[in-house]
C-alpha positions in Angstrom: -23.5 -3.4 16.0 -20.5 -1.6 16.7 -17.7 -1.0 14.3 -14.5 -2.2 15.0 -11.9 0.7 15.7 -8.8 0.4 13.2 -5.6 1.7 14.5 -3.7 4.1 12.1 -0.3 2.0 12.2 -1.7 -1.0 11.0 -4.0 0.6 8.1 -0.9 2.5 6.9 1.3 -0.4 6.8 -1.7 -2.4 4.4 -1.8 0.4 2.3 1.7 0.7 2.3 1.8 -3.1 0.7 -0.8 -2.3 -1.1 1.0 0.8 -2.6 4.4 -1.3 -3.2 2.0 -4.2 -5.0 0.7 -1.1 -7.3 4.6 0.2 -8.0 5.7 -3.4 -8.8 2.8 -4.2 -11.1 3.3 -0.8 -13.0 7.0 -1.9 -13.6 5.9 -5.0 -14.8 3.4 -3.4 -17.6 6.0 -0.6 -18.9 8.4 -3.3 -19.3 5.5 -5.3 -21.5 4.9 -2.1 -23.7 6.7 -2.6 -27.1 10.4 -1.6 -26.4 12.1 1.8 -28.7 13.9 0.1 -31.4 12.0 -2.9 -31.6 10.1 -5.5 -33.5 7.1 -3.3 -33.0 6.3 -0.5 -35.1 6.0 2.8 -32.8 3.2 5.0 -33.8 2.1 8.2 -32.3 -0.9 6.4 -30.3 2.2 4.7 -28.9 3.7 7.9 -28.1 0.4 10.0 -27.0 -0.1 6.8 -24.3 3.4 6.9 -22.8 2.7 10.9 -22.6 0.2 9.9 -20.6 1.6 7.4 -18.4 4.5 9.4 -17.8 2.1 12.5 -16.8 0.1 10.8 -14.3 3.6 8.8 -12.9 5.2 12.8 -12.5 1.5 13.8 -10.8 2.2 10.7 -8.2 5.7 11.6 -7.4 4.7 15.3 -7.3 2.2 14.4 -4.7 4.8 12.2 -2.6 7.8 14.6 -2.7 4.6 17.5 -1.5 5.8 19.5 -4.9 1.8 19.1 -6.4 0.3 22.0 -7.6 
């Protein structure tokens, strides 16, 4: 059986949705962590996972603005 041949405009646009969906979720869980200032505690797991976040997030936009090393 013959695989169907997928056209490089339409698999970029679904990963490009695909992509957006990922963005838009991220939002939606930083805005969920516990807030600075607020009714939560902050400990330094808090901290250490944010560091984290926030490394991987610069690694992404590294990568997009063709800055990665």
């Amino acid at each position: 059986m013959k695989k169907p041949r997928l056209e490089a405009e339409p698999a970029y646009e679904s990963a490009h949705m695909v992509a957006t969906d990922l963005v838009g979720r991220i939002s939606e869980l930083l805005q969920d962590l516990p807030a600075p200032g607020g009714e939560v505690v902050i400990n330094w797991c808090h901290v250490g996972s944010l560091a984290e976040v926030n490394h991987r997030l610069a690694s992404v936009v590294a990568f997009l603005e063709g800055a990665e090393t």
